[in-house]
C-alpha positions in Angstrom: -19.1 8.4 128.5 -18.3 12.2 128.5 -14.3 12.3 128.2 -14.5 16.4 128.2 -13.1 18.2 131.1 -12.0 21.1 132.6 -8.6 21.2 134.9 -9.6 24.2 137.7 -6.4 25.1 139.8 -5.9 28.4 141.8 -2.6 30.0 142.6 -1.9 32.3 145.2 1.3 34.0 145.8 4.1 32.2 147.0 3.4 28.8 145.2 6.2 26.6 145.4 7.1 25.7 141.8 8.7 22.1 141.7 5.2 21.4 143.2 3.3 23.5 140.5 5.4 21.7 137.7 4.9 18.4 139.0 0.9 18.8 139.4 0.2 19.9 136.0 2.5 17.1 134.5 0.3 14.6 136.8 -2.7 16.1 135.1 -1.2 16.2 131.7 -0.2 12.7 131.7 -3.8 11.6 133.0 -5.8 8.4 131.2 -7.8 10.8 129.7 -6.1 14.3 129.4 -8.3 17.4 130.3 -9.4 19.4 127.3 -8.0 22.8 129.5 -6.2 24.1 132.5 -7.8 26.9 133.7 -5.4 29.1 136.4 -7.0 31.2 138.6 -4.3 33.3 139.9 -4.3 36.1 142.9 -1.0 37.8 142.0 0.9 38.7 138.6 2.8 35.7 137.2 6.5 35.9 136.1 7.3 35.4 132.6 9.9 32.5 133.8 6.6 30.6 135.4 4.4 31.2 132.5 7.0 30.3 129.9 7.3 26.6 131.6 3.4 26.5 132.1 3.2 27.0 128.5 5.8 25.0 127.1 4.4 22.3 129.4 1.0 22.2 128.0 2.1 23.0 124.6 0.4 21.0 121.4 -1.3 18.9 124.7 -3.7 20.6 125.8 -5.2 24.7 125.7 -3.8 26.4 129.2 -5.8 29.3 130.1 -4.8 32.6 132.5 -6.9 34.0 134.7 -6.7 37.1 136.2 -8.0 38.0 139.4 -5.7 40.1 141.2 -8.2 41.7 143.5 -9.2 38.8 145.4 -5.5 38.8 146.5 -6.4 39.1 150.5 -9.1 36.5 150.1 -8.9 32.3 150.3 -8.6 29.9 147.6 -12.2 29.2 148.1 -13.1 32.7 146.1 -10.3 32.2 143.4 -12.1 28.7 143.0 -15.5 30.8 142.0 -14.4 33.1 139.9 -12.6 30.3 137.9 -15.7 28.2 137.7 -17.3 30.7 135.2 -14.5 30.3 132.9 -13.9 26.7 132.7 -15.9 25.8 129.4 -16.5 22.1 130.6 -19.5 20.7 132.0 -17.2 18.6 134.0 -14.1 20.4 136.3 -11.5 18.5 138.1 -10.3 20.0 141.0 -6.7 20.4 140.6 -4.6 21.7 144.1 -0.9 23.2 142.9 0.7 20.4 145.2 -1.5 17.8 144.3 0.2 14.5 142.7 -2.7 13.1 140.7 -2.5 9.2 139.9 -2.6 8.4 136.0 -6.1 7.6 136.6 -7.5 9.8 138.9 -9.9 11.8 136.6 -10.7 8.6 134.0 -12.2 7.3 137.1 -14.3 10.2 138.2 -15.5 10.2 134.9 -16.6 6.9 135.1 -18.9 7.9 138.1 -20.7 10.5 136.2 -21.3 8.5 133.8 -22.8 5.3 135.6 -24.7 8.1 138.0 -25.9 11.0 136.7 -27.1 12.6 139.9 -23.5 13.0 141.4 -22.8 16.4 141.7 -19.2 15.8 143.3 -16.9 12.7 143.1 -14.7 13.0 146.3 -11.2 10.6 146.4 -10.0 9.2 149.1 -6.3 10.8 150.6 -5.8 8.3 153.2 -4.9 4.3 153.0 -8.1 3.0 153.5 -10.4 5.6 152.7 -12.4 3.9 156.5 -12.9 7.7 157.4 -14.9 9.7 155.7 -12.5 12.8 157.0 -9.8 11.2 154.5 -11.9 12.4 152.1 -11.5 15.1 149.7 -13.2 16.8 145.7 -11.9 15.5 143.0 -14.5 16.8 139.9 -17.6 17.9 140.1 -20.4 19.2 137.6 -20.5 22.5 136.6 -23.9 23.5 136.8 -24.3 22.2 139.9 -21.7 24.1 141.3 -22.4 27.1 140.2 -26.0 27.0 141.0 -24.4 26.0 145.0 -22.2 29.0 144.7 -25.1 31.3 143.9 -27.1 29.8 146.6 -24.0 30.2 149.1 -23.1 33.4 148.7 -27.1 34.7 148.8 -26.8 32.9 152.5 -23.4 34.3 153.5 -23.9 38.1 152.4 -27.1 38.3 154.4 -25.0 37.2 156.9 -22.7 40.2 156.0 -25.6 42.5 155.7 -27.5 41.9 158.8 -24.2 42.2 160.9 -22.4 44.9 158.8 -19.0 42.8 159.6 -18.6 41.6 156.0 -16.1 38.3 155.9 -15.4 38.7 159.6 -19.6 37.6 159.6 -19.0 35.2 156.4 -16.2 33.4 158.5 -18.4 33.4 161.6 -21.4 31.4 159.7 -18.9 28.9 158.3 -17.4 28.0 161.5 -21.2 27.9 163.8 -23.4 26.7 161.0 -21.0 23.9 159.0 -18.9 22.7 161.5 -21.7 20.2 161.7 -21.2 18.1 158.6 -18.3 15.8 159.6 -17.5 14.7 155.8 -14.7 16.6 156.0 -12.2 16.5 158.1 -9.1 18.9 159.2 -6.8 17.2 157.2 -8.1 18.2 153.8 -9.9 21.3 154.8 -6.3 22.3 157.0 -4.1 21.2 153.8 -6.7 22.4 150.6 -8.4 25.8 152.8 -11.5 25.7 150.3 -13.9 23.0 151.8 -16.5 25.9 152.8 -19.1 25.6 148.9 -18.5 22.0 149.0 -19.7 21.7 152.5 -22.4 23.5 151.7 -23.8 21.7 149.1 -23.2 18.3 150.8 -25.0 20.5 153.2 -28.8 21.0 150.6 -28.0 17.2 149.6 -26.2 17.1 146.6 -24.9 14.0 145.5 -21.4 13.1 146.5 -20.0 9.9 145.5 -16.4 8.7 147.1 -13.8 6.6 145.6 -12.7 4.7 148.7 -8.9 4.6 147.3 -6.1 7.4 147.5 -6.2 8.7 144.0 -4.4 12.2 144.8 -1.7 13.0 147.2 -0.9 16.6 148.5 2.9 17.1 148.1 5.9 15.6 147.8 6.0 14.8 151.4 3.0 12.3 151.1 3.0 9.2 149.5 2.8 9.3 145.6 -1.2 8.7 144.6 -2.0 5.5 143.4 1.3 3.5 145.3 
């Protein structure tokens, strides 16, 4: 079994940090520890925040910055695909910075890769029961596969932009009439995580999902704690 994997989170500005610290410990303290954190990050990060980042993941595991500044008035769903180019893994865990991962929520996605080599996404479930499929939300998915989506995507949506000459206005406008189809995700994790739109998609050309029908991730401190 492949035990190599990248931790993708993306910060935006404002994050609340008691939530930040508690996710990367979550992830730190995993079954089978990542082999990076890769931060995609929208604004400039004080030297208080990266200190504790860094002395968090110290002699544990490599913690990598990156920069993307520009993409400061856009959603987490674009600081998502820039980081996907720099994770080195061919496996990435999608890590939210309020996200309260159980010990073995990425040993267990693992597993599924490894028993199924077609998934392309492993999904978790964030409800009780896991009876809805709206309850549903990523957890790790391949590399490759996601980037090959994200090219496809984004060759759809910018002839959307092109033809109406309304840029994200007509990016937004495609999401909303042409996705809100697929009912695999529902507006509790697309309203709490706002970056559902590539994985949609890709759901969408019949990738392979696979869902763990147990809450192995909770949002924040105001939801249960993952795995109890």
């Amino acid at each position: 079994m492949n035990t190599s994997y990248s931790a993708l989170m993306p910060l935006r500005q404002g994050e609340n940090l008691e939530f930040l610290e508690e996710s990367i410990h979550s992830i730190l303290e995993q079954t089978i520890p990542p082999q990076e954190i890769v931060l995609v990050m929208d604004m400039p990060m004080s030297g208080e925040t990266r200190w504790m980042l860094m002395k968090l993941c110290a002699k544990r595991t490599k913690l990598l910055f990156v920069h993307a500044y520009e993409l400061a008035d856009f959603g987490l769903e674009e600081l998502i695909m820039r980081g996907i180019a720099h994770c080195s893994c061919s496996l990435i865990a999608m890590v939210g910075s309020s996200d309260i991962s159980a010990p073995s929520r990425c040993e267990e996605g693992l597993k599924i890769f490894s028993e199924f080599p077609q998934t392309a996404v492993v999904r978790s479930c964030i409800g009780k029961t896991g009876e809805n499929a709206a309850d549903y939300l990523t957890m790790m998915f391949r590399k490759e596969a996601a980037l090959e989506a994200k090219k496809e995507f984004w060759e759809v949506t910018l002839k959307v932009d092109r033809e109406s000459g309304e840029g994200m206005k007509a990016k937004s406008q495609y999401l909303e009439t042409t996705l809100v189809e697929n009912k695999s995700y529902g507006e509790a994790a697309c309203g709490e995580q706002g970056y559902c739109s590539l994985w949609k998609y890709m759901e969408e050309r019949g990738y392979k999902f696979y869902d763990i029908p147990k809450p192995l991730v909770s949002f924040d401190k105001t939801r249960a704690r993952a795995g109890v």
